[in-house]
C-alpha positions as CSV (number, residue, x, y, z in Angstrom):
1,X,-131.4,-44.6,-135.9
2,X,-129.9,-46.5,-132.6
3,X,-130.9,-45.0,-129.6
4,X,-129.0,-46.6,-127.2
5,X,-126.3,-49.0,-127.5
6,X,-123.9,-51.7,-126.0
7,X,-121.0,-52.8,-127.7
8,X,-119.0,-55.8,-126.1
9,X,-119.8,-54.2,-122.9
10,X,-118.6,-56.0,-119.5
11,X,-119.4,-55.2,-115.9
12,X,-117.4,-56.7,-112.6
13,X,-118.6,-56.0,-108.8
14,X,-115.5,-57.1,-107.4
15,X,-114.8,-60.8,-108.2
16,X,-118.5,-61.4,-109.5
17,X,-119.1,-60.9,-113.3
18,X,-122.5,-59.4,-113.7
19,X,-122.3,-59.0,-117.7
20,X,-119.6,-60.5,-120.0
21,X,-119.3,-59.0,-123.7
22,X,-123.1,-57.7,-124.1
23,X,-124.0,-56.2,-127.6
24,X,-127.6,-54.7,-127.6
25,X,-129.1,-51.9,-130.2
26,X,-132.0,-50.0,-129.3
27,X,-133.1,-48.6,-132.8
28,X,-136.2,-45.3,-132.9
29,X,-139.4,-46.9,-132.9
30,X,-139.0,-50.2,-130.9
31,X,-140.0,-51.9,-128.5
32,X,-138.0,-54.2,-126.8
33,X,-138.1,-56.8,-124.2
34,X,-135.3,-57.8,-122.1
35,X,-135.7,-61.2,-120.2
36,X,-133.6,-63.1,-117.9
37,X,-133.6,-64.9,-114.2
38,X,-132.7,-63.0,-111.1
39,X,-128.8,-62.1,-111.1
40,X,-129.1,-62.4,-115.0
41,X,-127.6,-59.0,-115.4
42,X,-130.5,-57.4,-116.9
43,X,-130.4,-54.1,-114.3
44,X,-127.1,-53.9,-114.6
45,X,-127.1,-53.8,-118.4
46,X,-130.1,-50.6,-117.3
47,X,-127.9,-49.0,-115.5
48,X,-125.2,-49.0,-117.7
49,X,-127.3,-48.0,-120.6
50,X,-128.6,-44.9,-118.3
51,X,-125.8,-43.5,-117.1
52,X,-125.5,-45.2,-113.5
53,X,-123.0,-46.7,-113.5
54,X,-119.5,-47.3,-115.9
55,X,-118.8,-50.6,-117.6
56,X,-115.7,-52.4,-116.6
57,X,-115.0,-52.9,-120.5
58,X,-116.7,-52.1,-123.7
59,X,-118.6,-49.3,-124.5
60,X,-121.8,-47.6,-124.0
61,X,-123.6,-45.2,-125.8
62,X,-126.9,-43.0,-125.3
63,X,-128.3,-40.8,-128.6
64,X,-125.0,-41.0,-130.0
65,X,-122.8,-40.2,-126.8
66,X,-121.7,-40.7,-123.4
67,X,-124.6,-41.7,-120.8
68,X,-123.9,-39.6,-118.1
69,X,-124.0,-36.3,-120.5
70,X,-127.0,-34.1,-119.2
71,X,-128.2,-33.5,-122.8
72,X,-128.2,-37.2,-123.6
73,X,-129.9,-37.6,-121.0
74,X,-132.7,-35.3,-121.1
75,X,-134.2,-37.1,-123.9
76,X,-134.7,-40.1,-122.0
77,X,-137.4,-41.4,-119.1
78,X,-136.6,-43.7,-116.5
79,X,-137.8,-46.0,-113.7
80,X,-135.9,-47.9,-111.8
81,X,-136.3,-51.1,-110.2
82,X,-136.2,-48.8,-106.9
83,X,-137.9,-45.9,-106.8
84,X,-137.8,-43.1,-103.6
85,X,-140.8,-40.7,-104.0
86,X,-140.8,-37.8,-100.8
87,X,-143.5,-39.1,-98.5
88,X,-144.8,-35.6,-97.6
89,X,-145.4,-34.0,-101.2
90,X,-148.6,-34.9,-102.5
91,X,-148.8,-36.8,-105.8
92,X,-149.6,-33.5,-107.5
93,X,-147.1,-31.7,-106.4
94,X,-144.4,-34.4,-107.3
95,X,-145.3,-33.9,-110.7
96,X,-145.2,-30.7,-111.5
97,X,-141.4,-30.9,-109.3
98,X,-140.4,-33.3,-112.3
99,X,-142.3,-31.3,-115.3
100,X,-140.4,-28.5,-114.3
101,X,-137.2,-29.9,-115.4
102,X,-138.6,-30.4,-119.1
103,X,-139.3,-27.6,-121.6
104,X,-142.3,-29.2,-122.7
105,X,-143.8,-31.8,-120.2
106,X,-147.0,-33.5,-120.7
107,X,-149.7,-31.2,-118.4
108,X,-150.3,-32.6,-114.8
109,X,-154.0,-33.9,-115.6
110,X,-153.5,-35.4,-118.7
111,X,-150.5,-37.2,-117.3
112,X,-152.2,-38.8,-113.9
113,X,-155.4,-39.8,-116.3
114,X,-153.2,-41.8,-118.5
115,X,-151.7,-43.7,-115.6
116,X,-154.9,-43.7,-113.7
117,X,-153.9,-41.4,-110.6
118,X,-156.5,-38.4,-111.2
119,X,-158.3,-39.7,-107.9
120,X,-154.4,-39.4,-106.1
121,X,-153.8,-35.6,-107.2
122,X,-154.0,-34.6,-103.9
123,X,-152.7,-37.7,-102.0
124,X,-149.5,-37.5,-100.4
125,X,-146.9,-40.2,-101.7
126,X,-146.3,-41.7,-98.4
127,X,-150.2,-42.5,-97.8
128,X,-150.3,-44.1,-101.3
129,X,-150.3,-47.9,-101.7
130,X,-147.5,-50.1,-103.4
131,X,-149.4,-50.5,-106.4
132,X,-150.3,-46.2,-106.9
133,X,-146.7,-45.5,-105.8
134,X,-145.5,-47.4,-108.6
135,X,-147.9,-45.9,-111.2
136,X,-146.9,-42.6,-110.4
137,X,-143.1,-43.3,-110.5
138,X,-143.6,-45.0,-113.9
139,X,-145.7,-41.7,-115.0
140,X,-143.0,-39.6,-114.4
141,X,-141.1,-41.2,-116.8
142,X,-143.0,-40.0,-119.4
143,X,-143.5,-36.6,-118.0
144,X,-140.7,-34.9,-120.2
145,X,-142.1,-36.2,-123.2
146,X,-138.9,-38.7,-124.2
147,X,-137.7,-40.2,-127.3
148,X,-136.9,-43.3,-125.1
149,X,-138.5,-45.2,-122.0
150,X,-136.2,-47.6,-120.2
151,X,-138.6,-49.4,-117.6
152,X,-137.2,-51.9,-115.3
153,X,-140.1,-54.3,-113.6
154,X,-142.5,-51.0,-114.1
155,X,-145.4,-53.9,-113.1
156,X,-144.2,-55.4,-109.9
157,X,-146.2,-55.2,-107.0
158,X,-149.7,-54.3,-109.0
159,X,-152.8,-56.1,-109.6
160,X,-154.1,-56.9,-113.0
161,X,-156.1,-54.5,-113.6
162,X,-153.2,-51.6,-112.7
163,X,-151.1,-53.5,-114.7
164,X,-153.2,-53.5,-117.9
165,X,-153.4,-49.7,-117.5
166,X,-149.9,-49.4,-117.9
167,X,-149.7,-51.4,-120.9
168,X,-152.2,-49.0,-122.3
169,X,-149.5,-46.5,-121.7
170,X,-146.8,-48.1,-123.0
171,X,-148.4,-49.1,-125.9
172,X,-150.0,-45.6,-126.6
173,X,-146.3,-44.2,-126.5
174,X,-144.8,-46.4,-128.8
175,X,-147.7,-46.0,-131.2
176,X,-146.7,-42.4,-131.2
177,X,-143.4,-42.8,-131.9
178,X,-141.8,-43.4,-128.7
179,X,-138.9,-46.4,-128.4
180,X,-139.3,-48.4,-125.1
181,X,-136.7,-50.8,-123.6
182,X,-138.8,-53.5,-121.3
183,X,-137.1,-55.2,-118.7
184,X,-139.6,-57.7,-117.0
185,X,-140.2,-61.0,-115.2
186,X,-144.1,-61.2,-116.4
187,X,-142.9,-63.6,-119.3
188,X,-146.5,-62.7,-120.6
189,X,-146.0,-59.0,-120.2
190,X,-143.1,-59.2,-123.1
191,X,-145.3,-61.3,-125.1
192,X,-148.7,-58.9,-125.0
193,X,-146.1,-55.4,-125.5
194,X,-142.6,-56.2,-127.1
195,X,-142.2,-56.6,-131.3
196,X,-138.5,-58.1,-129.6
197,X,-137.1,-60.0,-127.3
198,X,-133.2,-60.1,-125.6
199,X,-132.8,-63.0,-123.2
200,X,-129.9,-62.4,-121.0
201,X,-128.3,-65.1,-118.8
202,X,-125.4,-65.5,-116.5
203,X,-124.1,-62.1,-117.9
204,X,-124.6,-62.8,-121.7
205,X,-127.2,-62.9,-124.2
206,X,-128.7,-65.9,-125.1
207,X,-131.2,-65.1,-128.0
208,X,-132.1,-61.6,-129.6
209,X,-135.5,-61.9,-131.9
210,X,-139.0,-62.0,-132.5
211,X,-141.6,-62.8,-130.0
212,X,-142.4,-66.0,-132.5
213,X,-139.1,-66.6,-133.4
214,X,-137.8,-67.0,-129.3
215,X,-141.1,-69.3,-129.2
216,X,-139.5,-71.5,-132.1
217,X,-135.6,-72.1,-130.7
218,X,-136.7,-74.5,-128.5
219,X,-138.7,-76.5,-131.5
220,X,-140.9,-77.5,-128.9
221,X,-145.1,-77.7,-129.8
222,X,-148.0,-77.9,-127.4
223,X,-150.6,-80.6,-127.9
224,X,-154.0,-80.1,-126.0
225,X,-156.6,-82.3,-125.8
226,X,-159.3,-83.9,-123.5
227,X,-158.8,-87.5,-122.8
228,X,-159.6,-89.9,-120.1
229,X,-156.6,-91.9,-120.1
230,X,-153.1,-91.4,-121.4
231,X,-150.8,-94.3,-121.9
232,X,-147.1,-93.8,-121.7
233,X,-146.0,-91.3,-125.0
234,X,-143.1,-91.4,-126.6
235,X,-141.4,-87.6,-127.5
236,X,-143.3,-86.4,-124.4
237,X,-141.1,-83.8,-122.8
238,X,-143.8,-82.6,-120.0
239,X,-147.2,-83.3,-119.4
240,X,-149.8,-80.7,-117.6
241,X,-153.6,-81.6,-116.9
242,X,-155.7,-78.2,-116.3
243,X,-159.3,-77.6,-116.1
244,X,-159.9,-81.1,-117.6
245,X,-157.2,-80.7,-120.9
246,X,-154.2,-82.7,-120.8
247,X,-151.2,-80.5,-122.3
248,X,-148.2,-82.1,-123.7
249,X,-145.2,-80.5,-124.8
250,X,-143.0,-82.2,-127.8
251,X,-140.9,-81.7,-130.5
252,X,-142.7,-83.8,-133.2
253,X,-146.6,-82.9,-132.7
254,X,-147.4,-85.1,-136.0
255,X,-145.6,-88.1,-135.0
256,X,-147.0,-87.4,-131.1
257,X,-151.0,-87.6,-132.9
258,X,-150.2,-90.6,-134.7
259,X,-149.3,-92.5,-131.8
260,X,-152.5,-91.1,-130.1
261,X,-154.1,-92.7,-133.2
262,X,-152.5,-96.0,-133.1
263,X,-152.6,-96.7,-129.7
264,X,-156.5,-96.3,-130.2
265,X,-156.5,-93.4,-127.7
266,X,-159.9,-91.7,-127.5
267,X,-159.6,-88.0,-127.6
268,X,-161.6,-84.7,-128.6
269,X,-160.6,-80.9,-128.9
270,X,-157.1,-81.6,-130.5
271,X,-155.4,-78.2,-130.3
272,X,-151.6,-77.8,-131.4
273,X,-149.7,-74.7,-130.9
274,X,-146.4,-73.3,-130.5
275,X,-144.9,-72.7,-127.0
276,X,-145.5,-70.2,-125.1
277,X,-142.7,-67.2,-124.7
278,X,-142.1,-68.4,-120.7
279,X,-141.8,-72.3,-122.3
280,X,-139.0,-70.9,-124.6
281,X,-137.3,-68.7,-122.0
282,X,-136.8,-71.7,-119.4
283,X,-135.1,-73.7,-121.9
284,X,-133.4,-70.6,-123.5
285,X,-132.2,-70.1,-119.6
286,X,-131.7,-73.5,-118.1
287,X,-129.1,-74.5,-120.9
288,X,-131.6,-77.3,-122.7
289,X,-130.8,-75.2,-126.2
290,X,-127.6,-73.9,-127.0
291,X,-127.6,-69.9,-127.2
292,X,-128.6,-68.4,-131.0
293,X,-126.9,-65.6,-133.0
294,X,-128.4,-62.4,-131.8
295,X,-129.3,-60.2,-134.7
């Protein structure tokens, strides 16, 4: 079933074009990634999707309807980019103001555990740090027990270990049954949570697929190995020594090893792989590929 949908949707601020003919399903039970550079278009494609704003052209459609509809709209959790908490209401209390718009929220406790706030309860949201203030405004959109999550940057601003916690959420949620739309500039956030990935750029998607199969369009491989001295390679798009490897990036890794072998390079710890999701999303982005056929 589609949750949420854009259908050759467009959005102008004056003479800019922020997106230009987006088509995106959101179908029960995923979880989906959406990527893309600053100025992409990826919170305005949020906002449209949520009922924040109208598209220019094109349509947009939440549980079947419009957006802005209250019922649609109840069914859904949200954070935004932005997020205004009261200063003077303690973390507990901000809570239960949200719960009580829900006929069946998630109970206080079990909710701040899940996000790691049960220390905060009594904290009020002004004294809280960046990090806690952007757990809690996360949390509450899971308060109301929704069949979809739309998260935009949930993770900015927190350290690792905040950051893993939240995954724990997210991925907890969609194991349940919850459907969760990602948008995130932690390349290697999209890669440890989403099943798949949207890459939007200058307003339009670029590529709409697998975690593996984003890797692929750029037919690009990884080659690691320890070596003292490298002579010049041919098919070598970029070369990156760390902690003692040398990493190369091409698109034949065979051929690449064969020249290793017949220039009489000495080597150990070989180590091919496919790219990495970032690796595929700057080419995706910087126009080295040409866009793919979303799905």
């Amino acid at each position: 079933m589609i949750l949420a949908r854009a259908d050759q949707v467009s959005r102008r601020y004056g003479d800019v074009l922020a997106l230009d003919g987006v088509d995106l399903t959101v179908r029960t039970g995923e979880l989906v990634g959406l990527l893309g550079p600053n100025g992409a278009g990826k919170s305005t494609l949020i906002n449209l999707l949520v009922g924040l704003r109208r598209p220019t052209g094109g349509r947009v459609e939440l549980f079947g309807g419009d957006p802005r509809a209250a019922a649609n709209r109840r069914q859904l959790g949200v954070t935004p980019q932005e997020t205004g908490l009261p200063g003077t209401l303690r973390v507990g209390e901000v809570v239960d103001f949200v719960s009580a718009h829900f006929p069946d929220p998630i109970p206080r406790d079990e909710l701040l555990d899940r996000f790691g706030l049960t220390d905060q309860i009594r904290r009020q949201t002004g004294g809280l740090s960046g990090g806690q203030r952007r757990r809690l405004a996360v949390a509450l959109a899971f308060v109301g027990r929704p069949r979809l999550v739309v998260l935009d940057e949930p993770t900015t601003g927190l350290d690792v270990e905040a950051r893993h916690t939240l995954w724990e959420a997210i991925r907890s949620f969609h194991a349940d049954g919850g459907t969760v739309l990602l948008s995130s500039h932690y390349l290697e956030e999209v890669e440890a949570l989403a099943q798949r990935v949207v890459v939007i750029g200058q307003g339009r998607v670029l590529a709409d697929d697998s975690v593996p199969a984003i890797r692929g369009i750029v037919g690009v491989r990884r080659v690691s190995l320890v070596a003292d001295d490298l002579p010049a390679l041919p098919g070598v798009v970029a070369t990156e020594q760390v902690d003692g490897r040398t990493h190369l990036l091409t698109a034949d890794a065979d051929q690449l090893v064969r020249e290793l072998v017949t220039a009489g390079v000495a080597f150990r710890d070989l180590e091919v792989r496919p790219t990495s999701l970032e690796e595929a999303f700057l080419a995706i982005t910087t126009g080295d590929r040409p866009a793919v056929p979303t799905v």
